[in-house]
Backbone bond lengths (Angstrom), bond angles and torsions (degrees), N, CA, C in turn:
res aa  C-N    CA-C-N  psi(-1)  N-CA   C-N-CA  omega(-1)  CA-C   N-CA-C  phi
1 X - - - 1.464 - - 1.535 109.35 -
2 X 1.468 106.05 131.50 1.553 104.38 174.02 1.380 135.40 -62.75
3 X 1.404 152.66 164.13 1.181 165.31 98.53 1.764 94.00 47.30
4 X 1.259 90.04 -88.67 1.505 124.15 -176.52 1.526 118.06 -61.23
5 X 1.041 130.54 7.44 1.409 130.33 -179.67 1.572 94.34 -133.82
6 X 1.487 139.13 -31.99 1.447 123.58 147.49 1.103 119.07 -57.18
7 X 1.134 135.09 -31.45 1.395 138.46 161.61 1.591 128.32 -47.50
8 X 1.605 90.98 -39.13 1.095 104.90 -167.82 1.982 109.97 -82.05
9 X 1.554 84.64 -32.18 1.618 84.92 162.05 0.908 131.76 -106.27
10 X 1.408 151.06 41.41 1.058 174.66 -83.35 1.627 102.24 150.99
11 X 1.519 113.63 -44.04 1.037 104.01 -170.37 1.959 105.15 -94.74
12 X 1.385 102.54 -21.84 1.724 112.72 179.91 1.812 95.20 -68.56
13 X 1.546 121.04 -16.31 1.437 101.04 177.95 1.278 108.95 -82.75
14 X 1.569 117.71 -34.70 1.540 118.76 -156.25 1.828 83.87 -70.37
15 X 0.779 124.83 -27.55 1.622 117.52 -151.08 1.724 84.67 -89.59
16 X 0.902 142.79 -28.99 1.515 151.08 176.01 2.143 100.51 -74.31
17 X 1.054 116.83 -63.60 1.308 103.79 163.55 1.475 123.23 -65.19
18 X 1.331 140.81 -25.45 1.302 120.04 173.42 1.112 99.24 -88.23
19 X 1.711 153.75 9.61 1.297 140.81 145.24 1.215 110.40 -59.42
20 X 1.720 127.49 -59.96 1.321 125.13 174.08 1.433 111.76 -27.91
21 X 1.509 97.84 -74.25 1.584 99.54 -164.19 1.775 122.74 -57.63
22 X 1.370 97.70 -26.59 1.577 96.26 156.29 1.457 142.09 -43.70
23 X 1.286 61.52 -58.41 1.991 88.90 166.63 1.649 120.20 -69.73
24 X 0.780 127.36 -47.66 1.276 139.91 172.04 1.608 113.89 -51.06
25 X 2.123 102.86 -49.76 1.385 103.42 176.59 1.603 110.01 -74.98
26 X 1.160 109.32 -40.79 1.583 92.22 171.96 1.588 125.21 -86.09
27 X 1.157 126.05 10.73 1.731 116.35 142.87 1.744 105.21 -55.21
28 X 1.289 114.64 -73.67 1.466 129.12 177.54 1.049 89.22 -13.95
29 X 1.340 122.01 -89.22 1.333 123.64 -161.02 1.281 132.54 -70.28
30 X 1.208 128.83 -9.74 1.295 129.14 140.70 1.445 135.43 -64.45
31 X 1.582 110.54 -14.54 1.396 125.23 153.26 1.270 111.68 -76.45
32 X 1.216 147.57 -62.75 1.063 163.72 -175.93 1.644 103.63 -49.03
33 X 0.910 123.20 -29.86 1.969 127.10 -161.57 1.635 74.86 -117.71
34 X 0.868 149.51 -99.02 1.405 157.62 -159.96 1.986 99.19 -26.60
35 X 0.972 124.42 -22.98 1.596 128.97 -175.35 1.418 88.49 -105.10
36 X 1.424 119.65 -60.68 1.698 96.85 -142.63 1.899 96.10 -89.03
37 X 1.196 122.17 -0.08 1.280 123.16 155.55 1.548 116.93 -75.34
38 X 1.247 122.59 4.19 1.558 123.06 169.66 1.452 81.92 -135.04
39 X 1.723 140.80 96.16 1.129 117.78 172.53 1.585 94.94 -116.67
40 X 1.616 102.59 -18.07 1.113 100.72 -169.62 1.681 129.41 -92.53
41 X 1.456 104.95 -11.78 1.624 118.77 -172.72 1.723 87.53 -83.55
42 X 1.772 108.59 -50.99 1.621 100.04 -166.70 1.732 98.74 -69.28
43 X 0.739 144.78 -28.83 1.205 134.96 173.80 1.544 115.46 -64.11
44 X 0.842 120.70 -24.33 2.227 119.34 164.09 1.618 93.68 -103.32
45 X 1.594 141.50 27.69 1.307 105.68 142.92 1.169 114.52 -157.91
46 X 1.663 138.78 93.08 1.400 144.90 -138.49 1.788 104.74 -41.33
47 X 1.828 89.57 -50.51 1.921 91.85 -151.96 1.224 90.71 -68.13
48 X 1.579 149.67 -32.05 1.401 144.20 147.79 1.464 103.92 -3.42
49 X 1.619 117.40 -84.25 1.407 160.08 -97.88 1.841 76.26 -100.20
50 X 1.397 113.52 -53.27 1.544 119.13 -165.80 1.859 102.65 -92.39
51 X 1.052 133.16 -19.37 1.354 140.05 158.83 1.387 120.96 -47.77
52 X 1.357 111.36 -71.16 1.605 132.38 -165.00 1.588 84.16 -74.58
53 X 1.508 117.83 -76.87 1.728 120.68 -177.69 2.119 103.55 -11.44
54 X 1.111 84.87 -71.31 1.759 96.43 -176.26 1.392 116.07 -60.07
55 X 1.100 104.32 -54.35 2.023 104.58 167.61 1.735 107.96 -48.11
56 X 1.473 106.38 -31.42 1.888 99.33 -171.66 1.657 98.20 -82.81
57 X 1.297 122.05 -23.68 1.089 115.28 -156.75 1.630 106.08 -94.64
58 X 1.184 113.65 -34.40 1.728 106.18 179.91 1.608 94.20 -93.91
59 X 1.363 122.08 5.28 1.747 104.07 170.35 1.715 106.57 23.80
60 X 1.235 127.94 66.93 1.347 110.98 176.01 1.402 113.64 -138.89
61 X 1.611 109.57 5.34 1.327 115.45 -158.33 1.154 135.36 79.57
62 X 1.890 103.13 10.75 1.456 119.34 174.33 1.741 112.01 -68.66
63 X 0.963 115.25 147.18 1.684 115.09 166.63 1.522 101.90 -106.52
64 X 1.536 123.64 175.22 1.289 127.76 -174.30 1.599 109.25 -148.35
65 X 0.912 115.76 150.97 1.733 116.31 167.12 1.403 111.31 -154.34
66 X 1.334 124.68 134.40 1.311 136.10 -167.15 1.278 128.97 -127.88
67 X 1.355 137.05 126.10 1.256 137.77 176.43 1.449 129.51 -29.35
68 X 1.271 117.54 101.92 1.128 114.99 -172.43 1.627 126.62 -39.71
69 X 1.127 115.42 -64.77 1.583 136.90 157.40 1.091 99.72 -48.93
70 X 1.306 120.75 148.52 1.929 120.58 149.34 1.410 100.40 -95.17
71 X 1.678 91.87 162.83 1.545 99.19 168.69 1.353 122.58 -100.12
72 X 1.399 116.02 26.44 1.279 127.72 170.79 2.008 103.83 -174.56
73 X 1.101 109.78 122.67 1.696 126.83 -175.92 1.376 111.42 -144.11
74 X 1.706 127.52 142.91 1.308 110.70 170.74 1.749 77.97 168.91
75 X 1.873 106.98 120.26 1.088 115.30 145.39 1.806 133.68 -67.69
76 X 1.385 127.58 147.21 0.918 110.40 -154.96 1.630 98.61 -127.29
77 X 1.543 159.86 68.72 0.987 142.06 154.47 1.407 163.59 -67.80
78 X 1.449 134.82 103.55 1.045 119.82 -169.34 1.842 111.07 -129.00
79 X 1.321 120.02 131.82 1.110 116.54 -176.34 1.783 107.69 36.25
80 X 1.121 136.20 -173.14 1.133 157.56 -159.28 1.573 98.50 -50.35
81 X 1.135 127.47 2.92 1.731 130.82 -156.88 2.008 76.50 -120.94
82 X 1.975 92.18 140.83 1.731 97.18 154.33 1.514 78.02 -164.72
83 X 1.533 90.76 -177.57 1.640 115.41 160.51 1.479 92.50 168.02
84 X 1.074 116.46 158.82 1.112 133.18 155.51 1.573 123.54 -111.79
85 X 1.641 118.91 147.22 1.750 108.39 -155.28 1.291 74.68 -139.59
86 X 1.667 108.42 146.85 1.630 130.38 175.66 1.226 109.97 -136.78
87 X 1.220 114.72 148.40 1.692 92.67 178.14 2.173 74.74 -150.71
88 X 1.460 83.07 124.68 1.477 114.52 175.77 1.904 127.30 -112.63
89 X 1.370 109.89 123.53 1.632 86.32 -171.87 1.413 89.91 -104.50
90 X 1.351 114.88 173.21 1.488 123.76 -164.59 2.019 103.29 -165.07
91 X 1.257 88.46 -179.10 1.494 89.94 -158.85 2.125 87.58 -121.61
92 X 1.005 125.68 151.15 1.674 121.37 145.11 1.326 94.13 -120.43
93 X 1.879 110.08 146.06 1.517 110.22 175.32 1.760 105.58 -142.85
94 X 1.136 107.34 135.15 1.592 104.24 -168.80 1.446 104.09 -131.46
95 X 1.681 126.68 98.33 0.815 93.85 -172.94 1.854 130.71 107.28
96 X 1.247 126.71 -154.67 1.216 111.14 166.94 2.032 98.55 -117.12
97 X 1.105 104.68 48.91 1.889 118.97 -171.49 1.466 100.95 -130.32
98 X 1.089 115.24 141.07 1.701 110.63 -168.01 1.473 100.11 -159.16
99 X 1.595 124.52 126.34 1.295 121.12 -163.14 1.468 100.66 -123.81
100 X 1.520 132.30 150.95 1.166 134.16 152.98 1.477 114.19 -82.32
101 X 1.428 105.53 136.22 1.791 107.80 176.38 1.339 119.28 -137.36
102 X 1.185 134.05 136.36 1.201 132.38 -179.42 2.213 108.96 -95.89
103 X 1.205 104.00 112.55 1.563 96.00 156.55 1.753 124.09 -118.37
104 X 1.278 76.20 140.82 1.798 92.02 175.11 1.479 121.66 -111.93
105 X 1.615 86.90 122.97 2.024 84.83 -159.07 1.657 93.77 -114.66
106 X 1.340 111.06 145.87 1.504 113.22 147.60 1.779 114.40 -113.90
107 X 1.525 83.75 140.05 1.238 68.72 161.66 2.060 120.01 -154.95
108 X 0.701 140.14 128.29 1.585 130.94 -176.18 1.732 93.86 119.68
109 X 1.391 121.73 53.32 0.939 161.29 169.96 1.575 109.80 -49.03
110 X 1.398 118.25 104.65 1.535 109.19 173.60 1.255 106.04 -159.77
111 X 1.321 120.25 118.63 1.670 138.39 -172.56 1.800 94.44 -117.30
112 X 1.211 118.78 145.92 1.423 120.67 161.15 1.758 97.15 -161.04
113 X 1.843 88.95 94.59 1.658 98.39 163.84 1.770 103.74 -166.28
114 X 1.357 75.21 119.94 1.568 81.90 -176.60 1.396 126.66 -64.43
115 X 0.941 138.32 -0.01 2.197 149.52 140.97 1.432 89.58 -56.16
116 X 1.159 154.98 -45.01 1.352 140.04 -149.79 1.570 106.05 -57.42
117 X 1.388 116.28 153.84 1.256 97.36 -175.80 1.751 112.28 -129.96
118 X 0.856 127.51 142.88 1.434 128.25 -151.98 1.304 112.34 -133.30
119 X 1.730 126.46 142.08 1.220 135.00 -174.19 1.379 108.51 -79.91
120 X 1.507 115.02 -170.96 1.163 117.62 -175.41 1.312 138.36 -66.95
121 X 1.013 94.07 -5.56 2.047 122.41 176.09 1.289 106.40 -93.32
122 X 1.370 124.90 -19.00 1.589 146.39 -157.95 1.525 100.43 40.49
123 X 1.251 95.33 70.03 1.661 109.23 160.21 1.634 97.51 -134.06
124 X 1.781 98.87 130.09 1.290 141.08 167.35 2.054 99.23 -13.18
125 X 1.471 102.11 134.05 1.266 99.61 175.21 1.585 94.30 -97.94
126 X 1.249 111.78 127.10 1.769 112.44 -173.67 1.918 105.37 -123.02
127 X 1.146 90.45 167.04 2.280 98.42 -177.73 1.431 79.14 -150.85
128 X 1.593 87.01 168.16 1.392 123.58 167.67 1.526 92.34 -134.73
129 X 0.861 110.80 119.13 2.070 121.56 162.60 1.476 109.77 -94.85
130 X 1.331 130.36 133.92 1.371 131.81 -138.29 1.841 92.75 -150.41
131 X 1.204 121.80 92.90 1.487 133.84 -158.26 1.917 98.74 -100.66
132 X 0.941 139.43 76.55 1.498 141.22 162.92 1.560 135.14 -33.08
133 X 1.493 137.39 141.24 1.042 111.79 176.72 1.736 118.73 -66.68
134 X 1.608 119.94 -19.35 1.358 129.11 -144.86 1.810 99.58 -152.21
135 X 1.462 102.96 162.89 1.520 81.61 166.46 1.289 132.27 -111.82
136 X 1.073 121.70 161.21 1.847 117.94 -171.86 1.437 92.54 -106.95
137 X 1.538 97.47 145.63 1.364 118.99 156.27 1.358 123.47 -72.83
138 X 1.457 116.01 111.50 1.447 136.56 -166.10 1.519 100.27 -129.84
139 X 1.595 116.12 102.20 1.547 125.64 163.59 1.638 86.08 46.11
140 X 1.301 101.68 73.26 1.842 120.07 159.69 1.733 98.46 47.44
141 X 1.176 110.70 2.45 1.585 108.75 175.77 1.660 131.80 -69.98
142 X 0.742 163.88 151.06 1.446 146.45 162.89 1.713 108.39 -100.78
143 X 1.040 139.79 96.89 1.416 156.51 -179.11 1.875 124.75 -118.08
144 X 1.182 106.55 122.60 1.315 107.35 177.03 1.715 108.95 -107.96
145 X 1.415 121.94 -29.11 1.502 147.26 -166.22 1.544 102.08 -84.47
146 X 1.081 128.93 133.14 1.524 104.44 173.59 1.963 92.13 -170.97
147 X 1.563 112.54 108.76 1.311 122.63 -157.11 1.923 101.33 -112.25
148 X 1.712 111.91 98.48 1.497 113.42 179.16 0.918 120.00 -109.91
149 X 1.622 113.75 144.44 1.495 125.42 -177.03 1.534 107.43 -78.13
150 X 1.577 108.92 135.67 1.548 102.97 -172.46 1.549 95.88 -119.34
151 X 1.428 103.42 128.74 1.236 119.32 164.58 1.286 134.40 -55.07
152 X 1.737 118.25 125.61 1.529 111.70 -177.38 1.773 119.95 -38.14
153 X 1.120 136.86 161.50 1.682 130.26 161.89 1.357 95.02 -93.63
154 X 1.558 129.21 -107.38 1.260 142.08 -150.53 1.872 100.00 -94.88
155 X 1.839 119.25 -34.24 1.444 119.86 -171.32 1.236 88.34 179.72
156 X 1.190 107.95 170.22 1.605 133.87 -176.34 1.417 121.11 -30.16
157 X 1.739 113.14 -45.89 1.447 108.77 174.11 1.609 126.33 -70.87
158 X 1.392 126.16 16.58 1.216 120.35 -174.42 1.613 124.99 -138.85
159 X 0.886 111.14 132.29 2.315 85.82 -170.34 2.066 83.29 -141.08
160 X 1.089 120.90 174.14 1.279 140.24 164.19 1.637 102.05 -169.05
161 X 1.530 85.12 135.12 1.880 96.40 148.47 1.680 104.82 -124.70
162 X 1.732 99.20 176.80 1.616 118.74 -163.20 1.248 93.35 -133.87
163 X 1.457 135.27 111.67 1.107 117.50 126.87 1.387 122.54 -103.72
164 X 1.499 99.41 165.35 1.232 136.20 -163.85 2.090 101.10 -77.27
165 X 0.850 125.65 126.87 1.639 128.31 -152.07 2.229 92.89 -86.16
166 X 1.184 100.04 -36.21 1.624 114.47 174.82 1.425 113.58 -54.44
167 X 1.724 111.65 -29.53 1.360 102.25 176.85 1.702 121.56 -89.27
168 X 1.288 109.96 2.00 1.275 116.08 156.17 1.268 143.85 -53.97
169 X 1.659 99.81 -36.58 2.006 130.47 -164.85 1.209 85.21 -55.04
170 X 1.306 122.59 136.58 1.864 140.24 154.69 1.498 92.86 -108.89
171 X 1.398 116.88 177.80 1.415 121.36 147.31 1.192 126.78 -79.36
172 X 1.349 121.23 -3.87 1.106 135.68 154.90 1.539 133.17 -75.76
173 X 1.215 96.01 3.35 2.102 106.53 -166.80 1.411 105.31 108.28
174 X 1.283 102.42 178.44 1.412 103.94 -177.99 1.448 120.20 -89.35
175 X 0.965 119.74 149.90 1.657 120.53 -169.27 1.362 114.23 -62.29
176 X 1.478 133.67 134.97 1.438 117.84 173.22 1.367 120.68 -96.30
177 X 0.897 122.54 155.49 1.821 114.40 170.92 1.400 99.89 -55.13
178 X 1.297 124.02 163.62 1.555 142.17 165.04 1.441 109.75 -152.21
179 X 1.018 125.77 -15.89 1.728 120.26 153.00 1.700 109.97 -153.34
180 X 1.146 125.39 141.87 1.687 128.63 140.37 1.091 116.04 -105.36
181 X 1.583 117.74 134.95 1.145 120.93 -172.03 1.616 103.50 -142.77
182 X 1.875 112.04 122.03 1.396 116.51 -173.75 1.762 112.73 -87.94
183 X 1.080 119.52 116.12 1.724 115.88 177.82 1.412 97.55 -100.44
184 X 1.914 95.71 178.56 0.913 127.02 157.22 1.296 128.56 -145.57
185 X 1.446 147.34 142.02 1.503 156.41 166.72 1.138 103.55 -41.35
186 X 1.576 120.67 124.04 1.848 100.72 131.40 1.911 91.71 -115.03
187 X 0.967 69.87 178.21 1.627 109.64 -167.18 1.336 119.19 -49.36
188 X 1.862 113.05 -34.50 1.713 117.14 151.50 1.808 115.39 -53.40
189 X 0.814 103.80 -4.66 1.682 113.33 -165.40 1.432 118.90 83.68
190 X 1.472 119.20 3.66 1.505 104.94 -176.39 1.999 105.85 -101.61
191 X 1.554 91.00 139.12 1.146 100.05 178.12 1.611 128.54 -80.80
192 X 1.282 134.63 140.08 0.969 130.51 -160.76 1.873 106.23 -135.50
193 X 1.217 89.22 141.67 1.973 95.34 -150.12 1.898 96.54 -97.05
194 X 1.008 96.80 111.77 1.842 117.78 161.80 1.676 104.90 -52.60
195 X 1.051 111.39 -80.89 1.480 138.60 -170.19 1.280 126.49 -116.20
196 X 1.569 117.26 137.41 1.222 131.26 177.18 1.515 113.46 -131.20
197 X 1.337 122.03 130.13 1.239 124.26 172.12 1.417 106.93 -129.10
198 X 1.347 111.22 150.69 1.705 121.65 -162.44 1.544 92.79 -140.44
199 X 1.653 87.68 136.64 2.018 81.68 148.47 1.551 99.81 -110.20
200 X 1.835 82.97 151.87 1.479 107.84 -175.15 1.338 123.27 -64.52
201 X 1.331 98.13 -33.80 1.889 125.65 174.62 1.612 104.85 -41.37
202 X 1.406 120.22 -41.77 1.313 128.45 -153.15 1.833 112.96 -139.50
203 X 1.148 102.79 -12.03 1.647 100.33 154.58 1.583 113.90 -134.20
204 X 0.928 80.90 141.22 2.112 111.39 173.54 1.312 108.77 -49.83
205 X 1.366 110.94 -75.35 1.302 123.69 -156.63 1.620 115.44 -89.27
206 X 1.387 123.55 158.34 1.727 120.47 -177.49 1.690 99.33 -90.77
207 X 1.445 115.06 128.35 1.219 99.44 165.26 1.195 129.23 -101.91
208 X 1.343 113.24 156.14 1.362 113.28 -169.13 1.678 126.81 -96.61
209 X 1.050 134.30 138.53 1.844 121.30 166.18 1.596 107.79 -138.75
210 X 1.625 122.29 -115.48 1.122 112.73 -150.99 1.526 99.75 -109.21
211 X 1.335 116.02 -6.26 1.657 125.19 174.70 1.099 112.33 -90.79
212 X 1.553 117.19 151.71 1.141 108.79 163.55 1.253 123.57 -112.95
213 X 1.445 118.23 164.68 1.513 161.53 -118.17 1.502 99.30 -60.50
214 X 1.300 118.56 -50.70 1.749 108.91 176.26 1.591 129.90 -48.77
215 X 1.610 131.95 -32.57 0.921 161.19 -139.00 1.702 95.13 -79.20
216 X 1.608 136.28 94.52 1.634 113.27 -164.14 1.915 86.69 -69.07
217 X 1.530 79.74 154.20 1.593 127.71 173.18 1.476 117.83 -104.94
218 X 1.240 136.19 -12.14 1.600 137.14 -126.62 1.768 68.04 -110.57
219 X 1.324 94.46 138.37 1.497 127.47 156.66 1.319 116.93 -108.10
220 X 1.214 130.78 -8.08 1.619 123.43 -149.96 1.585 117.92 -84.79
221 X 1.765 90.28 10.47 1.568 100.47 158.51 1.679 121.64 -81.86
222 X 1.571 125.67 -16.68 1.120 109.77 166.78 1.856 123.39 -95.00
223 X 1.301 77.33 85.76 1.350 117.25 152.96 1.377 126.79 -75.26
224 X 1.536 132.53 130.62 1.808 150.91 -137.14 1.827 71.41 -98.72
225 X 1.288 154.31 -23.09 0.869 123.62 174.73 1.534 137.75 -94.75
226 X 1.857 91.62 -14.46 1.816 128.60 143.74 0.878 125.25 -47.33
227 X 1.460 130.05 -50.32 1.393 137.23 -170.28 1.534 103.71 -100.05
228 X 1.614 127.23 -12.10 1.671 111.17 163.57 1.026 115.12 -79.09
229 X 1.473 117.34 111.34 1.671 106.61 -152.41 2.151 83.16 -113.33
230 X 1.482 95.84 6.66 1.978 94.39 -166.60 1.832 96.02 -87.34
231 X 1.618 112.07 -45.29 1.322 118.54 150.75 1.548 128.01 -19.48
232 X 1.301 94.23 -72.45 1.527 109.19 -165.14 1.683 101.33 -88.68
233 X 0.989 126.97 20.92 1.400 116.97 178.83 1.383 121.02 -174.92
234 X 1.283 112.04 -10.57 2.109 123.56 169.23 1.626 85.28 74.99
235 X 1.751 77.86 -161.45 1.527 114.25 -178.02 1.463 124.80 -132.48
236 X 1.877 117.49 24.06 0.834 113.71 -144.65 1.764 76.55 -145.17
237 X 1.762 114.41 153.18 1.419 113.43 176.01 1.444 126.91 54.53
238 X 1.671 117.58 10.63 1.273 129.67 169.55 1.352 129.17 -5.75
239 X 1.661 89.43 -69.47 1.587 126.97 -177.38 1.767 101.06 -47.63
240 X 1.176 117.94 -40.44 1.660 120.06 -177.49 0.864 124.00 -44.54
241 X 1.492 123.43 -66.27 1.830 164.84 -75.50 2.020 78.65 -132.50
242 X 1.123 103.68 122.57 1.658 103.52 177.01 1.567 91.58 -86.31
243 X 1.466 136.07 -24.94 1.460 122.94 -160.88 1.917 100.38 -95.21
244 X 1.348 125.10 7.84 0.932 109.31 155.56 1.535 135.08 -124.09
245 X 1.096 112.39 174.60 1.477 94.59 172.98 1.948 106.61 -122.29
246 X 1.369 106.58 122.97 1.543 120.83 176.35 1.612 107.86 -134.40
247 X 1.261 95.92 131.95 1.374 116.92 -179.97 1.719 121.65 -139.79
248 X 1.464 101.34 90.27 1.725 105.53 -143.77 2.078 85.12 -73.75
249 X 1.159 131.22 -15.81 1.167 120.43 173.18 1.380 115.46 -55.31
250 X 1.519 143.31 -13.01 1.244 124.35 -176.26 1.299 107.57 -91.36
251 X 1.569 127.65 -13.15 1.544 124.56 160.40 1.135 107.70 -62.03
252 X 1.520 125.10 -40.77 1.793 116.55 -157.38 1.751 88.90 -76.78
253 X 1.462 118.15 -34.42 1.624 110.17 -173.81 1.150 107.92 -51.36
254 X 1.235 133.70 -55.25 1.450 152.84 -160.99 1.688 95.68 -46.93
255 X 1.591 103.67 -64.12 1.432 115.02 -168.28 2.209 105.53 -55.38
256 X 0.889 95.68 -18.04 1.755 114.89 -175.89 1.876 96.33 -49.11
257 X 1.850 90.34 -55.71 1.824 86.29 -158.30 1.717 94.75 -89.94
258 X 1.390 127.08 59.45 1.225 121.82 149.10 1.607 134.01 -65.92
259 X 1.412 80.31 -50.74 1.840 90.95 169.56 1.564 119.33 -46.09
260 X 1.346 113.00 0.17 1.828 117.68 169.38 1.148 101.80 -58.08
261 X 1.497 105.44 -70.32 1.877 116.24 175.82 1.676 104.42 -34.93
262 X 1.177 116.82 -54.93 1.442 119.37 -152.88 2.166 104.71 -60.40
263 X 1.469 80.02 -35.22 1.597 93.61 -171.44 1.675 127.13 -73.00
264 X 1.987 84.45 -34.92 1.733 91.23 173.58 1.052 121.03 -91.96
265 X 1.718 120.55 -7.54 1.328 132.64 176.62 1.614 96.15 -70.21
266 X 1.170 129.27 -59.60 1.461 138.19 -157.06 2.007 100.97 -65.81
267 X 1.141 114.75 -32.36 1.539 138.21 160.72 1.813 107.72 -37.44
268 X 1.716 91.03 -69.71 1.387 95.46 -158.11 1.937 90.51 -79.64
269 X 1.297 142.58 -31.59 1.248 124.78 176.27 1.317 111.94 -68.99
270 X 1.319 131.98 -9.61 1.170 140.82 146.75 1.425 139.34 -50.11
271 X 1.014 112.10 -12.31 1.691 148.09 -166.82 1.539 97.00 -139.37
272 X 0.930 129.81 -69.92 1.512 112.53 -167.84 1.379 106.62 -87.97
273 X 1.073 150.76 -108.24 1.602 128.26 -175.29 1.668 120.19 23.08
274 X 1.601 117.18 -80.70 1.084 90.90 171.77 1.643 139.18 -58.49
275 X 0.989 113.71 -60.08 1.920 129.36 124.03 1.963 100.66 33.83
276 X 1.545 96.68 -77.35 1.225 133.17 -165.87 2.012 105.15 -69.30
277 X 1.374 102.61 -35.93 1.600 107.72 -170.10 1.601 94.60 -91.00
278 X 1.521 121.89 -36.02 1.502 89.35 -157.28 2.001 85.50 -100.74
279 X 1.181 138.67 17.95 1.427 128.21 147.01 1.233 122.13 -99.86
280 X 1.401 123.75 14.39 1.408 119.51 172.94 1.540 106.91 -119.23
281 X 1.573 96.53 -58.16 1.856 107.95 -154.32 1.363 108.59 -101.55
282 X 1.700 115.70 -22.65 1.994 111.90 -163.23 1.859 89.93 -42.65
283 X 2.134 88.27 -65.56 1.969 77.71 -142.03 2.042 107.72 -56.71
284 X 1.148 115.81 12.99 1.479 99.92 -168.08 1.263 104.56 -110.33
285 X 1.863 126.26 -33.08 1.543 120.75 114.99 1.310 124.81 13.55
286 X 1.448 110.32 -98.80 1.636 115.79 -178.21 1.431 127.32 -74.82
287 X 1.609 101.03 -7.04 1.718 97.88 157.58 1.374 116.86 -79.95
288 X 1.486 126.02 -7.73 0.893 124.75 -158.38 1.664 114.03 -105.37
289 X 1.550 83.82 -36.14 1.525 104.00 159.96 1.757 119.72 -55.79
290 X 1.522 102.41 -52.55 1.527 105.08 170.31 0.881 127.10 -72.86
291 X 1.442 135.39 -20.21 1.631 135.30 133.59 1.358 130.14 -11.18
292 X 1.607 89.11 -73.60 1.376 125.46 -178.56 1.886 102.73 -50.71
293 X 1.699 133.55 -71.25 1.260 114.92 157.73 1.208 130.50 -54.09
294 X 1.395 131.35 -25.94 1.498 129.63 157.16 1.644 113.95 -30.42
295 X 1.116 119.18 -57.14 1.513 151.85 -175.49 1.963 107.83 -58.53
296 X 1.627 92.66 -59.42 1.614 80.07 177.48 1.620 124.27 -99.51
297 X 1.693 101.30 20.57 1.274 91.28 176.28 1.864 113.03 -106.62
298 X 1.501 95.80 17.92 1.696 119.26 -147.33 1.780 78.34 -89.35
């Protein structure tokens, strides 16, 4: 193979990776502009807040609908410390495919301790620690403990994670919660726990953290027959159902920030095209051209 034909592909890859990454940066950013251009409606209404969140995040043409009520809510204040913790189950459905999901949102967010330790935005490094009755198989692992970093939403007062209700299934049934527990970073690296929630079903003892003692803790409402919300309610007539909340407009929004693609695509043929003419075609162009007067001055 010649010189010029490694060359030549060499250069058909780079042009194949800066499509990816195009693409890739403008999904981001069509998630990213598509949320913080609704920052303010999802911010006055959670099941909103966990709907649209999930529609931006599987970008797949999934829709979502979520329990109106949670099956567990409770602001928490003490001295300079709050948050409030929700834990909502919800459905994504794409299609004739329909998933159960659990999200856990905080939100009304307030830490004041100076050890805390904070990212580059100086927003709070926060977990959710997620304590099981049994263990799940995780990448051939056997794990019941499993401690995640939750990403800011809009700023510091708000974080949610999603899981997926499928990664629960044991062969034994599905796993139950047996503790949630909310941390925080300081800056030695040790984490230090806000909140604890237990079900009663499966622990003895009350646990304790930075609230005090009146505040219920009891989880022993999420229950596998609580959180099948596809069971107890389909995928069909949404819009009816007073116990949920569906709002098929935050898919059509989503579809709104397409023109990202349209804009960075037109960018990168903007850059590569020419790019493309004067390393392939100029000099064979102007030989052709000088041919061409060679020819009529003959």
């Amino acid at each position: 193979m010649s010189s010029s034909w490694i060359w030549r592909i060499m250069y058909l890859m780079f042009i194949g990776a800066l499509t990816f990454v195009v693409a890739s940066f403008s999904e981001a950013s069509k998630v990213v502009n598509y949320l913080d251009d609704h920052e303010v409606e999802l911010l006055e209404n959670d099941q909103a807040l966990v709907a649209a969140t999930s529609i931006a995040n599987l970008h797949d043409k999934s829709d979502a609908y979520v329990l109106n009520t949670p099956l567990y809510e409770q602001t928490f204040v003490e001295n300079e410390l709050k948050l409030t913790f929700s834990i909502y189950p919800f459905v994504t459905f794409k299609d004739d495919k329909a998933m159960n999901q659990i999200a856990f949102l905080i939100t009304d967010l307030n830490i004041e301790d100076n050890l805390a330790k904070k990212d580059d935005n100086d927003y709070h490094m926060m977990y959710i620690e997620f304590v099981f009755d049994r263990d799940l198989d995780v990448e051939n692992a056997n794990k019941r403990v499993f401690m995640e970093y939750t990403t800011p939403l809009f700023d510091d007062t708000g974080r949610m994670i999603i899981i997926n209700q499928e990664l629960l299934e044991t062969a034994t049934g599905q796993a139950q919660f047996q503790t949630i527990s909310i941390l925080y970073e300081l800056t030695s690296g040790e984490k230090l726990t806000l909140v604890v929630l237990a079900n009663s079903l499966l622990v003895q003892t009350t646990p304790t953290d930075m609230f005090s003692a009146p505040y219920p803790r009891d989880i022993a409402q999420l229950t596998e027959e609580n959180l099948d919300l596809i069971t107890q309610f389909g995928t069909t007539h949404l819009e009816e159902n007073s116990l949920i909340y569906y709002d098929p407009m935050w898919l059509e929004k989503l579809d709104n920030y397409n023109s990202i693609y349209i804009k960075n695509i037109l960018i990168e043929l903007a850059i590569v095209l020419p790019l493309t003419y004067f390393l392939f075609f100029h000099k064979h162009v102007l030989r052709h051209l000088r041919q061409k007067r060679l020819n009529h001055s003959q």
